[in-house]
Structures are given as C-alpha cells and as structure tokens.
N, C-alpha and C positions, 0 to 999 in steps of 0.2 A: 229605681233602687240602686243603692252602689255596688251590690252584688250584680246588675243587669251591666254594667262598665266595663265589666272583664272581657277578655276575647276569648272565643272560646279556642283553644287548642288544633291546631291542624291535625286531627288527628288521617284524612285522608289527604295528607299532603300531595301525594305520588299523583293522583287522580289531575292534581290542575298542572304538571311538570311537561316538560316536550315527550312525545312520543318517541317509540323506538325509535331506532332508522330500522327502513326498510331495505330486506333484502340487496336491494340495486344499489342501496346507500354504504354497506358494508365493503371493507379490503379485498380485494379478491383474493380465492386461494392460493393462489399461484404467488399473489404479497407476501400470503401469510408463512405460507412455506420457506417462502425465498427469506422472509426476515426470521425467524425461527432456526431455520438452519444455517444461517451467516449466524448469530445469536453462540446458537450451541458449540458452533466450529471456532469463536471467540473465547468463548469458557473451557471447551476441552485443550486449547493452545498453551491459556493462561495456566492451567492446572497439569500441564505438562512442563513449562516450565518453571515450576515450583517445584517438578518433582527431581531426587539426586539422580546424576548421570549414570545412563545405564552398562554397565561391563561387558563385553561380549566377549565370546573367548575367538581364538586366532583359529583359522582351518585350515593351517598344517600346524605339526609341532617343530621347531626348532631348539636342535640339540643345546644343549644348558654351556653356557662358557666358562671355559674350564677354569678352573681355582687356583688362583695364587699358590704353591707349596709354602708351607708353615717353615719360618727359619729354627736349624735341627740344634739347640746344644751338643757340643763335640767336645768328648773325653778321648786323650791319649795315654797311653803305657807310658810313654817317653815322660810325662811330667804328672802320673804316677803321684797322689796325696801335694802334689802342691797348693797352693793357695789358688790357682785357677782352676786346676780340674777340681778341687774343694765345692768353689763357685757354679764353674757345672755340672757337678753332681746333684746341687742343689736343684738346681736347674730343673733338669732330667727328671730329677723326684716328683718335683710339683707338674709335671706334665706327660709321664710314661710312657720316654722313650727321647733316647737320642743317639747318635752318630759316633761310633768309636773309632779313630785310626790307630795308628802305630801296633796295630796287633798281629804282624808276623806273618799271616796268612798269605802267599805271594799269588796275584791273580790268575797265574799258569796254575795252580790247583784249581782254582775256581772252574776255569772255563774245561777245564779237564773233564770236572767232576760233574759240571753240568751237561756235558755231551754226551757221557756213561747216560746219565739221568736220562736225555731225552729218549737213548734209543731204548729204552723201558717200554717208554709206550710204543712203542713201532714193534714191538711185541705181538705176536698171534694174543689172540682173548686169552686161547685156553692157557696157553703159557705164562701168561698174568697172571691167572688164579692160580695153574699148577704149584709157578716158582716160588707163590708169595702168599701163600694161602690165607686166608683170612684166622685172625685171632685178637679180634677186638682189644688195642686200637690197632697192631700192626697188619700188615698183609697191603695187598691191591684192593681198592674199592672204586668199581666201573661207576662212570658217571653217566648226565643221558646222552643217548646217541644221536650223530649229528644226522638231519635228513640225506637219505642217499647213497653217503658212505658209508655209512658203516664206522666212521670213526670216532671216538667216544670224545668229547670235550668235558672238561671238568672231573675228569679220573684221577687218582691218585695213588700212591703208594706212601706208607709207613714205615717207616726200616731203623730198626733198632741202631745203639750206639757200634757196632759190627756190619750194619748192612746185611744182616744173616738172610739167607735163601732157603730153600730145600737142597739139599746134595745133588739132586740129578742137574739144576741150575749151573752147576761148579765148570763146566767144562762151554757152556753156552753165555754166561755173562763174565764180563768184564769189569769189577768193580772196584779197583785198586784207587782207583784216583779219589771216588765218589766216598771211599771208605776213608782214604786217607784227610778228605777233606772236612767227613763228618768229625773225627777224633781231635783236627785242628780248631773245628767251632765248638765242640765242647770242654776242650781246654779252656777257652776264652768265657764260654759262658758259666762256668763256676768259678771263673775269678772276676766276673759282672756281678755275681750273688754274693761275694765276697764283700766287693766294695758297697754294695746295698742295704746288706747286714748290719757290716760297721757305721754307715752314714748314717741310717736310719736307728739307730744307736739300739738292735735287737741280737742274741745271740742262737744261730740257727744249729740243731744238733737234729736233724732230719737227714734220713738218705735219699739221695737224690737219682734219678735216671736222666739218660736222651734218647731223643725219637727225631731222628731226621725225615722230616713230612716232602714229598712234593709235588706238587702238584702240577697241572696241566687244563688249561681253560683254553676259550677264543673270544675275544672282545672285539664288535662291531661299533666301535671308537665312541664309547659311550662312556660316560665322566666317570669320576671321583665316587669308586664303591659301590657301581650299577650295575655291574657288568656281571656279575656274578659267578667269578673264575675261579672262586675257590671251593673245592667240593671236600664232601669229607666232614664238614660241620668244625665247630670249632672244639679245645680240647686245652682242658687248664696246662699251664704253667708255672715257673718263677718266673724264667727268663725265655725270651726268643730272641733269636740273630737271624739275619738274613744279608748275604753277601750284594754289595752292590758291582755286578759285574760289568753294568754298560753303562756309558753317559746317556745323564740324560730319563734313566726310569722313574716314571713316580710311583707313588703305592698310596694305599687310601689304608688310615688305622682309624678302628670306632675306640677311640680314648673315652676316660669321664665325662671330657668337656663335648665330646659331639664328633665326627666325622672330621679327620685332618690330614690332607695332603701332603705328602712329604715327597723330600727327593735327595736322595744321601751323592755325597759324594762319590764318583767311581773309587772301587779298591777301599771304599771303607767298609762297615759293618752296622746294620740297620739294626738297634737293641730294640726290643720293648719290653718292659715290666707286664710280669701278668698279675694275673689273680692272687695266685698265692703266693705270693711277695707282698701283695696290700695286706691278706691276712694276717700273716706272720709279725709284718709291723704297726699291726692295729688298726691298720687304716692311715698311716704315717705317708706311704708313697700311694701316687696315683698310678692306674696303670691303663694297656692299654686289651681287649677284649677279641680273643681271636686273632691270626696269623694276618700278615700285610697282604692288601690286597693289588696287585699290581694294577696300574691304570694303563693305557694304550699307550704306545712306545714305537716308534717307525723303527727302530733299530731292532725289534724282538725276535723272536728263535726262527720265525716263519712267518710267512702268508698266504692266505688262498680266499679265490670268492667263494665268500658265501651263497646258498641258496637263493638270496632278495636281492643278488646281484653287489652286494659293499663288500670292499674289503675285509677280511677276518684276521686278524692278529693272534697267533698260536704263541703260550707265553709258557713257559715253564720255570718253577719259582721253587727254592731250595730254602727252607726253613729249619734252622735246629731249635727244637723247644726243649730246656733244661725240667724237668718235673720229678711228679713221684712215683717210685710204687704206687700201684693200684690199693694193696692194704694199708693204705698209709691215712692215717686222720692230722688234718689241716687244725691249726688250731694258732691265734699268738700267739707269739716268743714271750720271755721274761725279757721286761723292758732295760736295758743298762741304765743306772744313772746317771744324769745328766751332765755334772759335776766329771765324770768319766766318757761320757761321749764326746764335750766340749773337747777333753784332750786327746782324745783320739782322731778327733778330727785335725788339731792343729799339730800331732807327734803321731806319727805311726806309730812307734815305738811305746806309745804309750799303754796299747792294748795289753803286749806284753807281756810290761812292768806291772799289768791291773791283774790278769794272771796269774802270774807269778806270785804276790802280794795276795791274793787268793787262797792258792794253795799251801801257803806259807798258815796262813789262819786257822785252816783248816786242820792241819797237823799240829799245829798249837790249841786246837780245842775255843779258839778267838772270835770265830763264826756269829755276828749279832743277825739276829731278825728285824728286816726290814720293815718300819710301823706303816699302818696305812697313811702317812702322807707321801711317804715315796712311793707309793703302789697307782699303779695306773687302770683302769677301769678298762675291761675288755669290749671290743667294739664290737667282736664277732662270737657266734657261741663254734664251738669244735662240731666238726663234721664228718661225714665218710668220705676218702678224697674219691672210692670208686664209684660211689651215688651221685655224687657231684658233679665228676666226669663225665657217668652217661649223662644224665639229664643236660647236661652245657653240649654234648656232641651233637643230642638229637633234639635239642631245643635250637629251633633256628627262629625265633623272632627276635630280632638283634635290639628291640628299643627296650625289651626287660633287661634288666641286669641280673644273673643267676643268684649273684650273693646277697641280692637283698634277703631272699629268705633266712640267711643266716646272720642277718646284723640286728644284735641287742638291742632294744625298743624302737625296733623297726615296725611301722602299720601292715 
C-alpha cells in the first residue's frame, strides 16, 4: 500500500547514536579546573577593564596651596569724588570692600596702639574680666584654652568708641595711643558711609555707634579662613576698617561671591561693607560677612611651638566696626532719584543744590508726591537690629546668610 512507503519516524533515535564516553574517556579535573579558572580570570580582567578608574584618596593630607590675594580697588582722599575714585567706588560696590589710602592716620599710631592692644592679653584672667566686664557685645570674652599654658587663643576684647574700662583699671592700663587710634578710624569710617550713601544714591538719617573689636588667635599655617582666629562670632555693621600695619598680611573675607583673599597695601586701610549698608541700599551694594580674618604671616606679633610640635603664629588684629544702637531697627533708605544721583555723582556740589532746592519747596507749600514709577520696591522687610545682632553673633555656620530671612520673597 502507499501508506506502507513511509518511514516510520526515529522516534528512538538516541538508542542507535555513539555511547557516552566513559569515565577514562573524559578531561581530567585538574583540565577542567585549570580551563574554568583561566576562563573566569579572562572574564573578570575583561570586566575590570570596562569598569571607570578607581579614586583612592592620598594617606597623608597635604596642606592646600595657598590663593592668589584678589586685586583690591583703591580709593584716596586725595582725589576725593573724581572721575577715578567715581570708578572705584563703583568697584568697591559691586564687590564689598576695598583699600583706602590718603587717609591721615600716621603708622606710628598704629603700631602704638597695637602694642597697648597686645599687652591686654598678657593680662591676669581675673583682670580681664575685672577691667572689662562683660556687657553684651563689649567687655573681654575668654576664648579656648591652649593645652598646658594656660594661655587663651582666640580671646577678645570690645571697647567702645572711648576704650572705656572700670575706674580701678585707670591707673594700671595704658590706653592713650589705642584710644587715640580708635577715634582716628572712626573719623574715617563715617565718611566711608558717607561716600556709600551718596554713590549708592540712598539718604541715611540713622544714628550710628563704634566698637573697636580685637582680637587674638594662633594659626598653625593653615590657609585662607581655616584657622579659625577670630573669636567672639560675628557682629553686624555698615562699615569695618582694619589698619594694615605690616607688609605682606593677608586676611580671608566671606563676601557674597565666596571666600576672598586679600592683601592691602602697608599704611593703608582694609574697608568692608557690611550688612547694613546692603540693607539700607536695598541690596544696591554687596558686602562682605563678619570681621577679616588674618591668614599666616612670618612677620606676626609673635611665635611659639605648638603642642604637635609646628610653629604657631600669635596674630592680634585691630578692627573698627561703624554700626548701631542696639534699639535701632534696620530698614531701607528712601531711594534718591536717579536723575539726582547721576549728578551727584558727577558734582559734589550737586547734593547740595538738591537740598537746598528741597527745602526751598517745602516752605513754598511745592512738595509733589512721588507716583509709583519712581518708587523702588523694597528688597528687605524692617527688623530689630538687637535680634539680628544676637542671632549673627551666636550663629556661627557661616555658609547661611543671616539676611535671607529678612529678604521680600525670599524661600
């Protein structure tokens, strides 16, 4: 039949195939092993290098190299509203803080007043606290103590625009130079708030105090704002100076833009714009956050080893900070016209005339209200400056800014 033609299907194919191999006929293990693990040590190689280079960190630390100092805008007395110091006022604004010369101060005060200054701390404890008692912000405030000695690093004193003491002090310190040298930086630094005012085109009618800060740290030659040498916390301003006595010093300031090295010229004067001076002008100037912080210096007050066996750098740093009463509320100015600051910038003389022409109006009944397209929107809301102060003194994490909480649709 042609159905018997077909083949039938192997279905037990396997049955008629070669037999296993036998045992004796297989790799031996010792093959199999060997090829297996040559095998696996080819796969793990391959998929090592596929994978990204690994980082390893360094097992010692090496100290950071140290930073360029930032070049300073330099404003003088001597050329006083010209068309250059115009230019770096400008400057100075958009970056808070630069270098003032021609301002009178002769460096024989200086190193006078810093020598009064150091022997403060070579002071008994108790007569630290006696002479200078504490009255938040002025007085002495001990900083921590170094192992061994007994001698404090990072202490500080506060002293009013007098240098005032207790009366039993009066016959034990020496303060003539340090006194006479504060009342010459605060001369200078209310006609720094002068020129800031005008340029920044705001009209400030606040009373103003000074507070000569200084301080005393030791830096085991450690960079740009590490060191940790200023104690005391930080403490609003308009204005800070700080005299440059020795060639050669730098100082670390935490500006807007980030941590900036500086190095002023000897015999000139180190300005920074603070806080409320940004306030005031709406946020018009940038400023810079807390007092300069000295960086290592071979030329400094002193040296001694340290405990770990490094040299220690003993640095004592004279700061005038122009600010305010403590009752005082922080708030922006009324903005000048433009139209009017443009000539004030170019005519001194022109404030004046804008004054003058003021008051004239005024007694004539001529007075117009400014519409809101001349009105400037406030960047900051009004605050307590004594709430303000504590919170910036004993807030030390320096990467917040204090004032955000008080800027107009701020998160």
């Amino acid at each position: 039949m042609a159905s018997s033609s077909r083949k039938t299907p192997a279905l037990y194919a396997a049955a008629t195939t070669a037999p296993p191999p036998t045992p004796s006929s297989l790799p031996s293990s010792s093959h199999v092993s060997s090829n297996s693990g040559a095998a696996a040590a080819d796969l793990l190689s391959n998929l090592l290098h596929r994978l990204p280079p690994i980082l390893s960190l360094p097992n010692r630390r090496h100290a950071p190299t140290p930073t360029a100092a930032a070049p300073l805008p330099t404003l003088s007395f001597t050329d006083e509203w010209s068309a250059a110091f115009i230019t770096s006022l400008s400057c100075a604004s958009s970056l808070g803080f630069f270098e003032l010369s021609g301002h009178g101060i002769p460096p024989e005060l200086a190193r006078s007043a810093e020598a009064e200054a150091l022997a403060l701390f070579h002071l008994p404890h108790d007569e630290k606290l006696s002479y200078f008692p504490r009255n938040w912000p002025l007085g002495y405030e001990n900083g921590d103590e170094s192992a061994g000695d007994g001698d404090a690093c990072g202490d500080s004193f506060c002293l009013d625009s007098q240098c005032s003491s207790e009366p039993a002090a009066a016959e034990s310190l020496h303060l003539a130079a340090l006194r006479g040298f504060t009342g010459e930086m605060e001369r200078v630094g209310l006609r720094v708030v002068e020129w800031l005012t005008k340029h920044a085109g705001f009209e400030s009618h606040a009373r103003m105090c000074s507070f000569m800060w200084v301080d005393r740290g030791s830096s085991h030659g450690k960079d740009e704002g590490q060191n940790g040498l200023i104690s005391g916390g930080s403490y609003p301003f308009a204005v800070g100076l700080t005299y440059q006595i020795r060639c050669g010093q730098k100082y670390s300031l935490l500006a807007d833009s980030g941590r900036v090295p500086v190095r002023p010229e000897v015999g000139s004067i180190l300005v920074t714009i603070g806080d409320i001076s940004q306030v005031w002008s709406n946020g018009k100037l940038k400023k810079v956050r807390g007092r300069p912080i000295p960086v290592l210096c071979p030329e400094s007050n002193s040296t001694k080893n340290s405990p770990d066996g490094a040299v220690a750098t003993t640095t004592v740093t004279m700061s005038l900070l122009i600010t305010l009463p403590l009752q005082s509320t922080v708030s922006p100015f009324a903005v000048m016209p433009e139209t009017y600051l443009t000539r004030a910038k170019q005519d001194p003389e022109a404030i004046e005339e804008h004054e003058e022409e003021e008051e004239e109006e005024e007694d004539d009944g001529k007075v117009e209200e400014e519409g809101d397209s001349s009105a400037e929107k406030a960047v900051f809301d009004s605050f307590s400056f004594e709430d303000y102060a504590w919170r910036v003194y004993h807030e030390r994490l320096s990467f917040k800014d204090p004032l955000d909480r008080y800027r107009i649709g701020s998160a």
